[in-house]
C-alpha positions in Angstrom: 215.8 108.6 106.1 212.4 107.6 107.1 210.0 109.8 108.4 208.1 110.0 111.6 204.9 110.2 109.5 205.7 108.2 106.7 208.3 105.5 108.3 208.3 103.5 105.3 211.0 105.2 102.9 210.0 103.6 99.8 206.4 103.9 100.0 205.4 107.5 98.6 204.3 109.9 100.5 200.5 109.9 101.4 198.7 113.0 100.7 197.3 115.0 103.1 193.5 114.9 102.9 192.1 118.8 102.6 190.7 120.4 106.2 187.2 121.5 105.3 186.1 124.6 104.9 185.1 126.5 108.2 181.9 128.6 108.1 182.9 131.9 107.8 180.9 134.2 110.7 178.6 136.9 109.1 180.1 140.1 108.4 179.1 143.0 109.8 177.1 145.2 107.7 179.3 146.8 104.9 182.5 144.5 105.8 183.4 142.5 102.8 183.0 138.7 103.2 186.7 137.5 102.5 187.3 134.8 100.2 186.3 131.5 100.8 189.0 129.1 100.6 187.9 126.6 97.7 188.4 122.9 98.6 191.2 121.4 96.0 189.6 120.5 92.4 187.0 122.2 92.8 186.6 125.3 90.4 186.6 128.5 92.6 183.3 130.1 93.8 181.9 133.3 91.5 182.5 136.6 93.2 180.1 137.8 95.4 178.5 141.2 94.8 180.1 144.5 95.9 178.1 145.5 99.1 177.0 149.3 99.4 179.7 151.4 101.2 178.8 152.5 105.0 177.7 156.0 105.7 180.4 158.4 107.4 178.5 158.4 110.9 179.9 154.8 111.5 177.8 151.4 111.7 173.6 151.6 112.6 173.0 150.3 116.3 170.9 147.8 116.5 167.3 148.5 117.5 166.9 148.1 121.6 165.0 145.0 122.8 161.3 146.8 124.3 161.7 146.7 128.3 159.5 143.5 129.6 156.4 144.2 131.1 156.3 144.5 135.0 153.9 141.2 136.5 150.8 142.5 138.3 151.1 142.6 141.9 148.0 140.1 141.9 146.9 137.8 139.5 143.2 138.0 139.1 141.2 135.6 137.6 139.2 137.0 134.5 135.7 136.4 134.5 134.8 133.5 132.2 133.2 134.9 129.0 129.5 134.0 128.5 129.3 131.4 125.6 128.2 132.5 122.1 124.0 131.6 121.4 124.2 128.9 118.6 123.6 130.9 115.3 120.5 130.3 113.9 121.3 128.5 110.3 121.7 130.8 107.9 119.0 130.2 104.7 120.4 129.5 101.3 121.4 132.2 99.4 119.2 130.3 96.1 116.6 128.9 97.6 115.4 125.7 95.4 112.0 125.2 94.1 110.8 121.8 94.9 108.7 121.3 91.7 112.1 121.7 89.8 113.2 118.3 91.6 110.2 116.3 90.4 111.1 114.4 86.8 109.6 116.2 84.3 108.5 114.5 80.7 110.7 114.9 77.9 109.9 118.1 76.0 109.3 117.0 72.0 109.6 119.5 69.0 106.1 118.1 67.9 103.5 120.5 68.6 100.2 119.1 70.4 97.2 117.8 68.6 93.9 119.7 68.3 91.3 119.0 70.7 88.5 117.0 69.0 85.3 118.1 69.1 82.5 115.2 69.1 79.9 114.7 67.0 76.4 116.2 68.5 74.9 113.3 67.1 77.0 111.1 68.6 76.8 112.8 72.3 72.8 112.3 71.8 73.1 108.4 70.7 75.6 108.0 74.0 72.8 110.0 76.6 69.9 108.5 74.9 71.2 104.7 76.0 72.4 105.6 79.2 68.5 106.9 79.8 67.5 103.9 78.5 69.4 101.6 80.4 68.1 103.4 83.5 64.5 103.2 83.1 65.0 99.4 82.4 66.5 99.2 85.3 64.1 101.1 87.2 61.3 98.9 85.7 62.7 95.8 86.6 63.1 96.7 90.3 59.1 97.9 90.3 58.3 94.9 88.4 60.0 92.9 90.9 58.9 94.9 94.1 55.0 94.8 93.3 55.5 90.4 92.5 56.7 90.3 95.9 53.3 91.2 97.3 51.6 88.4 95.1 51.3 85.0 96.2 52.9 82.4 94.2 50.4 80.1 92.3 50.4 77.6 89.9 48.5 77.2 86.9 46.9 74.2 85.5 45.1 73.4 82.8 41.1 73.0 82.9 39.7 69.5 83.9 36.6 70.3 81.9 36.8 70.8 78.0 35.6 70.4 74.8 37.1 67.9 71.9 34.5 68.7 69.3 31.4 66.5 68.1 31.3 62.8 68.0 31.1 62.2 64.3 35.0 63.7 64.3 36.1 60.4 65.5 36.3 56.9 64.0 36.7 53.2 65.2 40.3 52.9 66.7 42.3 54.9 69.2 42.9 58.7 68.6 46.3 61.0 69.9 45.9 64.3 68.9 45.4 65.2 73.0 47.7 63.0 74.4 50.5 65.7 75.1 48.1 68.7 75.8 45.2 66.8 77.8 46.7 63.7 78.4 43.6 61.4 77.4 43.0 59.0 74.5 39.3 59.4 72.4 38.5 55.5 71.6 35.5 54.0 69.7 34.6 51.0 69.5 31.2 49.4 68.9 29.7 49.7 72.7 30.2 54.0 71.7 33.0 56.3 72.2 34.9 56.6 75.6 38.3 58.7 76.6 41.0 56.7 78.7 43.1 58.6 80.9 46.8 57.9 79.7 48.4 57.2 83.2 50.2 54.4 83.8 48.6 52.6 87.0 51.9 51.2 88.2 54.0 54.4 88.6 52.0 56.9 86.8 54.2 57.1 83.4 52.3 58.0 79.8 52.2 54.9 77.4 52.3 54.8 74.3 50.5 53.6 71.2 51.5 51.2 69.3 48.9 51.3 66.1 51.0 48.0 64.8 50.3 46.2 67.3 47.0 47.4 68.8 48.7 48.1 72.3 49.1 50.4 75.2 52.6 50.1 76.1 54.5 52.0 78.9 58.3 53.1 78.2 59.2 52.6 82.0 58.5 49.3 83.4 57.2 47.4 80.1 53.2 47.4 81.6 50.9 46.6 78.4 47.4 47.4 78.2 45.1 46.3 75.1 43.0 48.9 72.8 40.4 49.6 76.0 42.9 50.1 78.6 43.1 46.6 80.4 46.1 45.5 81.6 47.5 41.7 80.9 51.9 42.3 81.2 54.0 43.8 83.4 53.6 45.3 86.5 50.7 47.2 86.7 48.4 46.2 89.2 44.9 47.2 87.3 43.5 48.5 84.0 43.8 52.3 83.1 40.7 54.8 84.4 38.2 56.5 82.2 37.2 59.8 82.0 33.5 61.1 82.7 32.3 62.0 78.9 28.8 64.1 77.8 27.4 65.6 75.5 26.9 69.7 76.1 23.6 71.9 74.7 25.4 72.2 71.2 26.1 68.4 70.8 29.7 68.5 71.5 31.5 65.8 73.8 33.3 67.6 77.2 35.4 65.7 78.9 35.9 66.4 82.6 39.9 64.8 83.8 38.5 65.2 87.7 35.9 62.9 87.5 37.4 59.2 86.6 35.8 55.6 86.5 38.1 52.6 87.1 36.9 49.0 85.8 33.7 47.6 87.1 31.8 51.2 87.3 32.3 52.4 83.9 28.5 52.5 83.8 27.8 54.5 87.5 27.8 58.0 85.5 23.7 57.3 85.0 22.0 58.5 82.0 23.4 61.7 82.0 27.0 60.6 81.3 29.6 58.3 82.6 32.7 56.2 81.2 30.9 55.4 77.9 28.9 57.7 75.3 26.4 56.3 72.8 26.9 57.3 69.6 
């Protein structure tokens, strides 16, 4: 016969799932907990401990809750606490040395050198040339002070000299003062005269040409024969003489200043002029 529950008679019988386990309320103190039903499979709980037996006089009351406070008739507003001075901050308890921050050179195991002591003689070379340098110095500033008070002047050579006697010189043309006096000595059969070697076109020195019996300048190509007259180029007259005469000891002086051009060799008089007879 079928059941309300299970109205199906040949189905089997559903189980009946297991109610779950109420939480048992705390016990009062020394009442046994009873057993906690244990849910179906399940192995059963260990036992709990035995629980100290109560005294005689019956279970402790409870401590009474302290009575609440009664409010203040009137609440009064507390003065407002003054606020705290910042605190001044507080130094460090280890100070650090600042020279300990800087980097400091490796330390080596190698001990330092000896000082070297120099050599005395070496010291007294050393301050003998620095002395030295400095009186030069101070020499060339006085030297160059006092030549700033003196005028600048040029020297020049004499116009008036000697070239020795007249019997030193031959027939033909002599050089031997025609890069320190600039003159020629020439003999020839009238006597012995001294041309001036200056090139009347632009004032060069010619030379002599001893092959070819000519004056010939190097700059513009003017040719003079043996007694200074010219007949090429471009120079516009013959070559001046120099005044010639003979001094107290019969040797010939020569004076640059005083010249003769062509046509007054013979204006000196008999005391000289452009031509000395020898």
């Amino acid at each position: 016969m079928a059941d309300e529950k299970n109205p199906d008679p040949n189905r089997p019988a559903m189980p009946k799932p297991p109610m779950p386990a109420m939480p048992t309320p705390p016990a009062a103190a020394g009442m046994p907990k009873p057993p906690t039903p244990a849910a179906p499979g399940m192995p059963p709980p260990p036992p709990a401990p035995a629980m100290p037996a109560a005294p005689a006089g019956g279970m402790p009351k409870p401590p009474a809750a302290p009575a609440a406070p009664a409010a203040p008739a009137a609440a009064t507003p507390a003065p407002a606490a003054p606020k705290p001075a910042p605190a001044a901050p507080a130094a460090p308890a280890n100070p650090v040395n600042p020279a300990a921050l800087k980097p400091q050179p490796p330390k080596s195991g190698v001990s330092a050198e000896p000082v070297k002591v120099e050599d005395p003689a070496v010291l007294s070379r050393r301050r003998d040339f620095v002395w030295h340098g400095v009186a030069g110095m101070l020499t060339l500033g006085a030297v160059a002070f006092g030549r700033f008070f003196f005028p600048r002047s040029l020297f020049e050579p004499r116009t008036s000299f000697t070239i020795g006697y007249p019997s030193d010189y031959g027939f033909g043309v002599d050089t031997k003062f025609q890069s320190t006096q600039r003159i020629w000595v020439c003999r020839n059969s009238q006597g012995l005269f001294v041309i001036l070697a200056v090139c009347t076109h632009l004032g060069c020195t010619p030379d002599w040409l001893s092959t070819e019996g000519l004056f010939k300048c190097p700059c513009h190509g003017s040719v003079y024969d043996s007694e200074g007259k010219n007949f090429a180029g471009p120079a516009p007259m013959p070559m001046r003489r120099c005044d010639v005469r003979l001094d107290a000891s019969g040797r010939i002086v020569v004076d640059t200043l005083k010249l003769y051009e062509v046509g007054k060799f013979n204006d000196g008089g008999p005391a000289g002029g452009a031509y000395l007879a020898v």
